[in-house]
Residue, then its C-alpha position, 0 to 999 in steps of 0.5 A: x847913339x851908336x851900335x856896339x861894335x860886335x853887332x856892327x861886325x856881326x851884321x858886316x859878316x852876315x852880308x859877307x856870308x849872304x853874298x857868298x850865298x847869293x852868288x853861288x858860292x855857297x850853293x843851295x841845299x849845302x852846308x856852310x864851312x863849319x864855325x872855325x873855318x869861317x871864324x879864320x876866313x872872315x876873322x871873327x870870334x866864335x860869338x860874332x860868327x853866331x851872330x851873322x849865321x844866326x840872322x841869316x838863318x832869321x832872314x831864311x836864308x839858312x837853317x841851323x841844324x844842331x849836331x849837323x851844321x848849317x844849311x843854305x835855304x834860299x839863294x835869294x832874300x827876295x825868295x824866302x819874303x815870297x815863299x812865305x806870302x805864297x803859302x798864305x795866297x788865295x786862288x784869285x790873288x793867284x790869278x791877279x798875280x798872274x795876270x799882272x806878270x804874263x801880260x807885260x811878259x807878253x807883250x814885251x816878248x812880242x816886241x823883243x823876241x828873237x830868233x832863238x827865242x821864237x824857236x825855244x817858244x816853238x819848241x815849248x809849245x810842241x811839247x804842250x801839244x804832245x802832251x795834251x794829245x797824249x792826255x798827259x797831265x803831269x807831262x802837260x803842266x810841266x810843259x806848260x810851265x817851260x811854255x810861261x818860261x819861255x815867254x817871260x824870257x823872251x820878254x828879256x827882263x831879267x828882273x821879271x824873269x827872277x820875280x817870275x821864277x820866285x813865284x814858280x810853286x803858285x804859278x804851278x799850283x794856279x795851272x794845276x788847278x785850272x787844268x783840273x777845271x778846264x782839261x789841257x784841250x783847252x789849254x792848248x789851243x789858248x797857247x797856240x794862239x798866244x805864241x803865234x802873236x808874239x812869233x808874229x811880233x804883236x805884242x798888244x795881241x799877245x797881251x790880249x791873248x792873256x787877258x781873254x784866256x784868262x776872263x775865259x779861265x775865271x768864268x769856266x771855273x765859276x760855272x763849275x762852283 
């Protein structure tokens, strides 16, 4: 059976649109043209167009603002599916996450990382040690995060670094916490140690590094429970 041509239509408008939006086109935070621009630019009738926006706005991609208009959400499907499973996300399935993201990141970055990459980490790690001698803690977590960042880039997955980056609010909610339990002291000296490995180029140490930062991490915040 086949479908009817408008819903055929409809759905190849809405992955017009979706690319648009995807490559930045259609920028996020913007509204969208308004229905009879894009009624001319892609050719439609009023209620095909509304279909398309209306299954953009169902994948989270836009939101409908009656009297307004319509409003890119999220440049990225992959983004809104994870948005959405992070708000359910408990502290350990955090962790897990993590843990699973940052060790191959680690590693990989002390395989791969160049020269830049090991003054950008220099750089990062300078800013997470200023930050915790001046007992900054908003100052230290936003460091610490450009730190992460850092190392996942230099890694040079790009497909880690776009899952990395999605995933940005738990991470951030996640060393929050821990910094909360564990003080930045603590969290600074595990860093020093984990970019002097991947500066040295050993990645297996680096990785190592996470995994005993982190076992170290879930056993200080058991004993604080």
């Amino acid at each position: 059976m086949t479908q009817p041509k408008k819903t055929v239509r409809s759905a190849q408008i809405a992955a017009q649109m979706e690319a648009l939006i995807v490559d930045g086109t259609w920028p996020l935070g913007t509204q969208i043209p308004t229905e009879p621009v894009l009624m001319t630019q892609f050719d439609v009738g009023r209620n095909t167009l509304r279909e398309a926006i209306r299954a953009l706005a169902h994948a989270g991609l836009v939101s409908i603002k009656q009297g307004c208009g319509t409003y890119v959400e999220a440049t990225n499907p992959l983004d809104t599916v994870l948005t959405k499973a992070v708000a359910q996300t408990s502290f350990e399935h955090a962790m897990e996450v993590r843990l699973a993201f940052e060790t191959s990141a680690a590693l990989w970055a002390g395989q791969r990382r160049t020269d830049a990459d090991v003054v950008m980490l220099q750089q990062c790690r300078q800013a997470v040690a200023d930050a915790a001698a001046a007992g900054e803690r908003q100052a230290y977590l936003a460091a610490d995060m450009r730190l992460h960042q850092a190392i996942v880039a230099a890694a040079h997955n790009p497909l880690l670094s776009h899952l990395y980056e999605s995933l940005a609010s738990v991470i951030q909610a996640n060393v929050a916490y821990i910094v909360n339990v564990v003080g930045v002291d603590e969290g600074y000296h595990v860093h020093t140690e984990l970019v002097d490995a991947i500066i040295a180029g050993d990645g297996e140490r680096a990785q190592a590094e996470v995994l005993a930062s982190t076992h170290r991490f879930q056993q200080l915040i058991k004993e604080q429970a």
